[in-house]
N, CA, C and O atoms as CSV, one atom per row, in Angstrom:
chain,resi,resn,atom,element,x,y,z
A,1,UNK,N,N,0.808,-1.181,0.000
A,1,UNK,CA,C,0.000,0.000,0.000
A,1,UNK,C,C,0.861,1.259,0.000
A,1,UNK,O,O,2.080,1.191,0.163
A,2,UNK,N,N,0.189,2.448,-0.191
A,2,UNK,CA,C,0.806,3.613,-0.225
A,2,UNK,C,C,1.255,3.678,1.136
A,2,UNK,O,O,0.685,3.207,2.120
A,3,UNK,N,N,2.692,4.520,1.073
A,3,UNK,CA,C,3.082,4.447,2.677
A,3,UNK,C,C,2.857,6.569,2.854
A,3,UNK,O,O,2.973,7.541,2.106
A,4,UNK,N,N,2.556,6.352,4.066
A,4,UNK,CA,C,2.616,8.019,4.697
A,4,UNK,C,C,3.404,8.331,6.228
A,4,UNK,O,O,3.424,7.408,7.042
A,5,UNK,N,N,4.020,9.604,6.569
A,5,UNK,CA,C,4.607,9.786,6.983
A,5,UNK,C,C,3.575,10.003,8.262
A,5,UNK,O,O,2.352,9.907,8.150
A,6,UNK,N,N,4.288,10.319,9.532
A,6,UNK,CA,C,3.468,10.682,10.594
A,6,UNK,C,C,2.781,12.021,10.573
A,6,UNK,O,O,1.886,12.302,11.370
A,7,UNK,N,N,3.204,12.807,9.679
A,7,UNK,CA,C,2.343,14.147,9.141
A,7,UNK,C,C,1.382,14.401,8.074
A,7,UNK,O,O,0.868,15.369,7.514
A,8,UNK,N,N,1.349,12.822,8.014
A,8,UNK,CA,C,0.489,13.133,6.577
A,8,UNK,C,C,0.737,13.049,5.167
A,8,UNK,O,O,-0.101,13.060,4.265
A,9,UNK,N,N,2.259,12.947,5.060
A,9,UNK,CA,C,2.544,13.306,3.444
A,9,UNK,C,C,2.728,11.932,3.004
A,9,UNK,O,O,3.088,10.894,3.559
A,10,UNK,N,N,2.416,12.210,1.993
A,10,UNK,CA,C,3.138,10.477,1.046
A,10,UNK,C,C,4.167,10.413,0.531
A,10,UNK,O,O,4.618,10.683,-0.582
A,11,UNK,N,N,4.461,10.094,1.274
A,11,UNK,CA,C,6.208,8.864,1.362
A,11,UNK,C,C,6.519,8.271,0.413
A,11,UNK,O,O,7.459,8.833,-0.150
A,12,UNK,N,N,6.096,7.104,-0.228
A,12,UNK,CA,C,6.391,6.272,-1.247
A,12,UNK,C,C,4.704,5.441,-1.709
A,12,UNK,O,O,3.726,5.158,-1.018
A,13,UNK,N,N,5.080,5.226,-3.543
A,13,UNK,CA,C,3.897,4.510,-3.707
A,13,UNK,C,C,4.614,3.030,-4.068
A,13,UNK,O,O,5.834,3.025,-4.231
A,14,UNK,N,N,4.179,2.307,-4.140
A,14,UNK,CA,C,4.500,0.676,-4.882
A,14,UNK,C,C,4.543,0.950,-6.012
A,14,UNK,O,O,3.652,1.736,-6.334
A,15,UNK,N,N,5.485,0.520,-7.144
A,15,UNK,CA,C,5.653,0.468,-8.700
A,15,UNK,C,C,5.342,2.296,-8.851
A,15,UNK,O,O,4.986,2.613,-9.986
A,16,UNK,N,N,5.405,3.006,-8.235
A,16,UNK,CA,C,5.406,4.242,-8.881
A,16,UNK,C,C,5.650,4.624,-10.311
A,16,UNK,O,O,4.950,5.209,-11.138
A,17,UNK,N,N,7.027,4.041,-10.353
A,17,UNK,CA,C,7.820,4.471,-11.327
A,17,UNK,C,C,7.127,3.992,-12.880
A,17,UNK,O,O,7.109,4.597,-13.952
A,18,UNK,N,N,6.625,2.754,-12.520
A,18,UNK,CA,C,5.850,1.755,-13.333
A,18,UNK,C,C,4.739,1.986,-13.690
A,18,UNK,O,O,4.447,1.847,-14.878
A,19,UNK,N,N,4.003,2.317,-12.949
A,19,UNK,CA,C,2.520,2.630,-12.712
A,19,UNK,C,C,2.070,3.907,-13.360
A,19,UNK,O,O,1.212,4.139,-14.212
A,20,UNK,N,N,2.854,4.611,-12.740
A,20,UNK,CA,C,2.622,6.218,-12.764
A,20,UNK,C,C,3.441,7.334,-13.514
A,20,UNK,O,O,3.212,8.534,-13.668
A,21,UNK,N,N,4.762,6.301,-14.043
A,21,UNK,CA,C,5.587,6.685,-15.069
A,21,UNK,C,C,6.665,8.014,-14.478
A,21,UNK,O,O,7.404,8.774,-15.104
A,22,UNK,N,N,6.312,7.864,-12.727
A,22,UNK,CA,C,7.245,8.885,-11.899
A,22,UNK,C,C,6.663,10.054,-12.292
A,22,UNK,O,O,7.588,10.861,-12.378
A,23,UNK,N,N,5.548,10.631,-12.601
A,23,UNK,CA,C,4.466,11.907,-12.648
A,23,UNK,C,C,3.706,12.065,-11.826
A,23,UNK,O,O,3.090,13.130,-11.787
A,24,UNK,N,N,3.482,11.072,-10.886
A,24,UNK,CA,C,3.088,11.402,-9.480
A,24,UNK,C,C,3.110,12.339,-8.816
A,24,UNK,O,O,4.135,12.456,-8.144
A,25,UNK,N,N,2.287,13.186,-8.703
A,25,UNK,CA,C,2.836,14.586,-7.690
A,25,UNK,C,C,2.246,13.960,-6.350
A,25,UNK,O,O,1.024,13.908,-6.207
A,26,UNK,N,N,2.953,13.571,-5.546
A,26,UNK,CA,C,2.893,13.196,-3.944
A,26,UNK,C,C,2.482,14.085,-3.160
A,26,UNK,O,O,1.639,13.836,-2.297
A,27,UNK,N,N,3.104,15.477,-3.364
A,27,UNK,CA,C,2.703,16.955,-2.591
A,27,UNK,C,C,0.907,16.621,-2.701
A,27,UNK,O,O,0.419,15.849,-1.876
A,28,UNK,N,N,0.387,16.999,-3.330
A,28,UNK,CA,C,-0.741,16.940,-3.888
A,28,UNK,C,C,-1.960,16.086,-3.221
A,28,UNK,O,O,-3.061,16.556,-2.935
A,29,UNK,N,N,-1.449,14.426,-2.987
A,29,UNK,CA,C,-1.644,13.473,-2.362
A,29,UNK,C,C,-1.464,13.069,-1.091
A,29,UNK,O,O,-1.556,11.883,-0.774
A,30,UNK,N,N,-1.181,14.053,-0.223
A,30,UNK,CA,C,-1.171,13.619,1.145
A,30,UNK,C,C,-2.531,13.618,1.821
A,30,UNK,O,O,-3.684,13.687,1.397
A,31,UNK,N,N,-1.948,13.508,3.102
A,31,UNK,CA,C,-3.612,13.187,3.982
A,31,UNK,C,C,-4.190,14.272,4.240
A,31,UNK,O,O,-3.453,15.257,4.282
A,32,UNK,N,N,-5.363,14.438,4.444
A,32,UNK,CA,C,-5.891,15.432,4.700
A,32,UNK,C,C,-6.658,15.843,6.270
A,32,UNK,O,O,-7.713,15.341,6.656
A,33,UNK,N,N,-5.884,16.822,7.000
A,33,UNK,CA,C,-6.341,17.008,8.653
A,33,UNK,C,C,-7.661,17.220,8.664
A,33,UNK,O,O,-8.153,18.217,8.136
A,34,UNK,N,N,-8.549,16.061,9.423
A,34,UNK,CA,C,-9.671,16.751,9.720
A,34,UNK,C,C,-10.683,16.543,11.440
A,34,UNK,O,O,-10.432,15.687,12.288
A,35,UNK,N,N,-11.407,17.231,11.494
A,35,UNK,CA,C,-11.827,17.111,12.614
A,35,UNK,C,C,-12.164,15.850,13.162
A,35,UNK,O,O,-12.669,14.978,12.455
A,36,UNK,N,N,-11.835,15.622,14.823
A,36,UNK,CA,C,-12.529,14.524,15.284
A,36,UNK,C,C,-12.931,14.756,16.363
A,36,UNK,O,O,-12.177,15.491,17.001
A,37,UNK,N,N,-14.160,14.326,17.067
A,37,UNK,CA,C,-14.947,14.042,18.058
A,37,UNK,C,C,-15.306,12.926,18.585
A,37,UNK,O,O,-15.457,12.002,17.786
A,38,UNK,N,N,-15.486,12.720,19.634
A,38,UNK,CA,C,-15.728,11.496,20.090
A,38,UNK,C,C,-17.051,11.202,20.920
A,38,UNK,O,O,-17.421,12.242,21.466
A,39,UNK,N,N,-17.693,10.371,21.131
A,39,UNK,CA,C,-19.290,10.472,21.915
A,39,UNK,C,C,-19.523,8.853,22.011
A,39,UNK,O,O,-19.644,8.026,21.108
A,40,UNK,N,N,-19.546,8.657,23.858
A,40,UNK,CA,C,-19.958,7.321,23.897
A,40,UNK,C,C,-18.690,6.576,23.428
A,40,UNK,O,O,-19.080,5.408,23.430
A,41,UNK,N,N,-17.593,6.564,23.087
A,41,UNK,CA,C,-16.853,5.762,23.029
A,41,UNK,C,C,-16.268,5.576,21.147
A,41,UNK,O,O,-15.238,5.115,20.655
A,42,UNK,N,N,-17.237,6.055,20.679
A,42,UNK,CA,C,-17.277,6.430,18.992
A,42,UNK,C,C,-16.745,6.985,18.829
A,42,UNK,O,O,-16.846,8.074,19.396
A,43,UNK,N,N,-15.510,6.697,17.741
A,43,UNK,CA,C,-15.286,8.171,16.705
A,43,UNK,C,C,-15.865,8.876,15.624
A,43,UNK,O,O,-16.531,8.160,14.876
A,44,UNK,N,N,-15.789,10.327,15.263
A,44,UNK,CA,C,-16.309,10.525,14.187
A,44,UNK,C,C,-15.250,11.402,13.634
A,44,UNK,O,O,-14.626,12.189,14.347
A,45,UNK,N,N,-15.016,11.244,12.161
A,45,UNK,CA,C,-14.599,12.398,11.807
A,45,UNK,C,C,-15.442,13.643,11.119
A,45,UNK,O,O,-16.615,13.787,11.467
A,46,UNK,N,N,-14.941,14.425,10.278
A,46,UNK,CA,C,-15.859,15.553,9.629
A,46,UNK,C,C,-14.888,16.366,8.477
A,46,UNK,O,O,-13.719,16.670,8.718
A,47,UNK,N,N,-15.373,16.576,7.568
A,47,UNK,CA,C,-14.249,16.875,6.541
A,47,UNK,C,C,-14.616,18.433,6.901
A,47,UNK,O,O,-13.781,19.330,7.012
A,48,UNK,N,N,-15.967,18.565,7.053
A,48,UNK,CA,C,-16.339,20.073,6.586
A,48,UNK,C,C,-16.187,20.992,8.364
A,48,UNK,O,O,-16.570,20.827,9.522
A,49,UNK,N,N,-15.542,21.766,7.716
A,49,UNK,CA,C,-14.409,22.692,9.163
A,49,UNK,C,C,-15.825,23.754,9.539
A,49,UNK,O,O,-15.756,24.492,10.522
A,50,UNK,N,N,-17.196,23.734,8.572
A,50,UNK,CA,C,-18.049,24.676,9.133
A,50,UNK,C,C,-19.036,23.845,9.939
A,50,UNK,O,O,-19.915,24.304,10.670
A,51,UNK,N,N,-18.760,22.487,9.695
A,51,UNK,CA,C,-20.282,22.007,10.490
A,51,UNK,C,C,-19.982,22.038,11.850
A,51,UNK,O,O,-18.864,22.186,12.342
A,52,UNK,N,N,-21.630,21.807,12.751
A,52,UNK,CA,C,-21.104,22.090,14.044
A,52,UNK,C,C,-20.712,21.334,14.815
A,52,UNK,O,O,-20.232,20.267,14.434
A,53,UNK,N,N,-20.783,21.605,15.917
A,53,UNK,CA,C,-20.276,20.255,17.123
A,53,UNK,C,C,-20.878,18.979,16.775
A,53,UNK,O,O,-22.070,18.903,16.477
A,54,UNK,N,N,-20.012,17.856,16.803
A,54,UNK,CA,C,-20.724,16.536,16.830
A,54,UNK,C,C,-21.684,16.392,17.695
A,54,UNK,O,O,-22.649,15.949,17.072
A,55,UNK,N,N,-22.089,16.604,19.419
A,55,UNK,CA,C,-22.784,16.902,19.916
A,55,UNK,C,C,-24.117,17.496,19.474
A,55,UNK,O,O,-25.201,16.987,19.761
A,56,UNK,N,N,-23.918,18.927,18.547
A,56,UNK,CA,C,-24.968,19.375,17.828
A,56,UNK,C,C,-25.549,18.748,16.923
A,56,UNK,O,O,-26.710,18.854,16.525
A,57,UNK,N,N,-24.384,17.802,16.454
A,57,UNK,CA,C,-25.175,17.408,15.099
A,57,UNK,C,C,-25.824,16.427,15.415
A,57,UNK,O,O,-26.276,16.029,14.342
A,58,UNK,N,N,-26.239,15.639,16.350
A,58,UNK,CA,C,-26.203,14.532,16.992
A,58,UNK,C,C,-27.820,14.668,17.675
A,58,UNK,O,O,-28.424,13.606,17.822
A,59,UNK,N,N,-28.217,15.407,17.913
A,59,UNK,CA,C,-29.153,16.561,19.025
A,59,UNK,C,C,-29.599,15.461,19.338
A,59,UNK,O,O,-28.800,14.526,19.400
A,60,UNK,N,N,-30.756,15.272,19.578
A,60,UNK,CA,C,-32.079,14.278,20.144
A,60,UNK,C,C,-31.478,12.964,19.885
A,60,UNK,O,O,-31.520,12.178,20.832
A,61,UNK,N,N,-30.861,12.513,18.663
A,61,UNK,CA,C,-30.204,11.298,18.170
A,61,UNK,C,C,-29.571,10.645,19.340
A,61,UNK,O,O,-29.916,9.508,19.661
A,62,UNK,N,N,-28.295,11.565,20.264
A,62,UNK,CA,C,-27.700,11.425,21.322
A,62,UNK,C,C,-27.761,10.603,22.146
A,62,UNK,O,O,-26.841,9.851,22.468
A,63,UNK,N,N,-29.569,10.650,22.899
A,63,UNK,CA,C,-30.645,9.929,23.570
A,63,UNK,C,C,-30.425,8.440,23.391
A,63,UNK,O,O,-30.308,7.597,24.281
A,64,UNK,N,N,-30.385,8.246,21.892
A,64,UNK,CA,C,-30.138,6.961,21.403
A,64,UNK,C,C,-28.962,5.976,21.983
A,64,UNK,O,O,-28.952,4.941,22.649
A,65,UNK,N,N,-27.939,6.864,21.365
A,65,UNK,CA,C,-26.565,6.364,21.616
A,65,UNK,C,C,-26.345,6.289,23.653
A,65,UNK,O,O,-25.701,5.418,24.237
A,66,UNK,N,N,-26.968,7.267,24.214
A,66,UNK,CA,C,-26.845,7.187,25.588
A,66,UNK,C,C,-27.563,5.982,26.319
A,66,UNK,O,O,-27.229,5.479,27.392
A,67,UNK,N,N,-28.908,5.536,25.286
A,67,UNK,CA,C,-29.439,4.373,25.819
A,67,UNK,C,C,-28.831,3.035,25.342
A,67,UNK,O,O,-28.944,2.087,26.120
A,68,UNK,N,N,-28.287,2.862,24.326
A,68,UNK,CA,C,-27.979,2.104,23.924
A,68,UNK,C,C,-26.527,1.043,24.694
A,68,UNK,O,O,-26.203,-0.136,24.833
A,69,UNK,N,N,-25.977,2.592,25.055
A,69,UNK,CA,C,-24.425,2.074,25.704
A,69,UNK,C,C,-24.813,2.062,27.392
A,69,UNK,O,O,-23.847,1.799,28.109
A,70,UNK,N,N,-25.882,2.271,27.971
A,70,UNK,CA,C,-25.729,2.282,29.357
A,70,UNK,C,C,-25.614,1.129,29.947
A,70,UNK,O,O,-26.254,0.211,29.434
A,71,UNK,N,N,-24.739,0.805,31.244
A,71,UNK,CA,C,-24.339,-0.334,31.315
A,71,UNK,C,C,-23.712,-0.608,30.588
A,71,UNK,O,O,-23.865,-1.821,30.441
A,72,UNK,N,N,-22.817,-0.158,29.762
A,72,UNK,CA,C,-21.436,-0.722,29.085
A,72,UNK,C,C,-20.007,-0.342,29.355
A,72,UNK,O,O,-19.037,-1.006,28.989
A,73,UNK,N,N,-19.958,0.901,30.097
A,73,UNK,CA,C,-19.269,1.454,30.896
A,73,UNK,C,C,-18.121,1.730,29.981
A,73,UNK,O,O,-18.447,2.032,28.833
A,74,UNK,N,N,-16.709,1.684,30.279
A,74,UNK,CA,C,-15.692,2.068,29.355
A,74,UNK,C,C,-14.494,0.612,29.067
A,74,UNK,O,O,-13.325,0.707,28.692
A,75,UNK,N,N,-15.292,-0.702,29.403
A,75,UNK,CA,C,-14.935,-1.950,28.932
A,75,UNK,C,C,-15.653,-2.613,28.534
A,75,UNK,O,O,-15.891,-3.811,28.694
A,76,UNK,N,N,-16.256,-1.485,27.697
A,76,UNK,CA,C,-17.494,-2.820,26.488
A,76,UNK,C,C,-16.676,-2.838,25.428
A,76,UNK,O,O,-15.872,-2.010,24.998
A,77,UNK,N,N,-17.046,-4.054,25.022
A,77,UNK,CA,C,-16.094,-4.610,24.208
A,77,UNK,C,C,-17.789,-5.541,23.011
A,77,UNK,O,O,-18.736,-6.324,23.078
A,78,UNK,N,N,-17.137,-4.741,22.237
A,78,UNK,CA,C,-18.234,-5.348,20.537
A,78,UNK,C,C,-17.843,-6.518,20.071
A,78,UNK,O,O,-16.667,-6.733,19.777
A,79,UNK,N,N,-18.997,-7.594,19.927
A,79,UNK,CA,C,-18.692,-9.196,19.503
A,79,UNK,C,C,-19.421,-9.018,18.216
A,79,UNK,O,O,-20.393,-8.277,18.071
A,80,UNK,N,N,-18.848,-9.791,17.248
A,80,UNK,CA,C,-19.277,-10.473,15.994
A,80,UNK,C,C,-18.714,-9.195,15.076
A,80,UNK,O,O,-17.951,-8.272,15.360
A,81,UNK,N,N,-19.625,-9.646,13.510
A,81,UNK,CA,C,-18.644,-8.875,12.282
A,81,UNK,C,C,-18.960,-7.107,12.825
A,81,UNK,O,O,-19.725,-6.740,13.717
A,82,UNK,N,N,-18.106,-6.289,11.963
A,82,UNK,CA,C,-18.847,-5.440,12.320
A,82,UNK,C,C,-19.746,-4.882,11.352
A,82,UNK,O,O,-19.810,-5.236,10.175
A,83,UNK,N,N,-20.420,-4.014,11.891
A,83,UNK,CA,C,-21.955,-3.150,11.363
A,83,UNK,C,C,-21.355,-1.691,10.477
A,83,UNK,O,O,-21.022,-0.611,10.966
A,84,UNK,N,N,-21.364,-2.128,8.977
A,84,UNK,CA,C,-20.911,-0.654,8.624
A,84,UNK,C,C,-22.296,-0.124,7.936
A,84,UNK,O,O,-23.289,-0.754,7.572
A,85,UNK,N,N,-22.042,1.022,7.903
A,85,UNK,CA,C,-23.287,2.023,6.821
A,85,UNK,C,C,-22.286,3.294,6.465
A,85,UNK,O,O,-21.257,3.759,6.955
A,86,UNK,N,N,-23.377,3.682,5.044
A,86,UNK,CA,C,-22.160,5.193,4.436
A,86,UNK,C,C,-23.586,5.378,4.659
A,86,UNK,O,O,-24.580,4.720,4.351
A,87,UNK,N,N,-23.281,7.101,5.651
A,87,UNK,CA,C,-24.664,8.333,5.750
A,87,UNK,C,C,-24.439,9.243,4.994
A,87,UNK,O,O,-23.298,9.703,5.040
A,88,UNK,N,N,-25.154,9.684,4.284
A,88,UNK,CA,C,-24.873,11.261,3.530
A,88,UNK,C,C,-24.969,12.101,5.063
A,88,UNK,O,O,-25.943,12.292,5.791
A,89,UNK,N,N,-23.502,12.515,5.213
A,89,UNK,CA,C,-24.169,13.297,6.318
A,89,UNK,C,C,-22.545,13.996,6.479
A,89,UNK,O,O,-21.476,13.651,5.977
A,90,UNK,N,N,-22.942,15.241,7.509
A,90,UNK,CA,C,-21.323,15.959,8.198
A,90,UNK,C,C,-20.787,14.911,8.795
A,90,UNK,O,O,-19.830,14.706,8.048
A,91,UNK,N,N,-20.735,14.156,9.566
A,91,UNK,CA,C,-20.173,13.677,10.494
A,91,UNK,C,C,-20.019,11.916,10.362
A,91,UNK,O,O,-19.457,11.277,11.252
């Protein structure tokens, strides 16, 4: 895989030279900093630097996540595959 540095930039690709004929602009291709929040034990990130607090964005939803994890304390630990979904959403 592509390798990156601890700041973000890209380091080296596999077969570059091969692949990409060494026209690669790497500058270009690094990672991109973005916000994170955390709630309940979740991460989220957020690309967009105007949306609001995860908290906010979260409002009444919150309720959910607070019932869901009670009694799980900060050594719950998740069994079986995991559960993905893509949201159109900030967060």
């Amino acid at each position: 895989g592509w390798v990156f540095s601890t700041d973000g930039k890209l380091v080296d690709v596999p077969l570059r030279e091969k692949c990409y004929h060494d026209e690669l602009d790497r500058d270009s291709l690094s990672l991109k900093t973005i916000r994170v929040e955390s709630y309940r034990g979740f991460v989220f990130g957020c690309f967009d630097e105007t949306a609001p607090s995860l908290e906010d964005f979260l409002g009444d939803w919150g309720w959910y996540l607070d019932t869901w994890m009670v009694g799980a304390g900060e050594g719950a630990e998740l069994v079986g595959p995991p559960m993905k979904s893509i949201l159109k959403c900030n967060w």
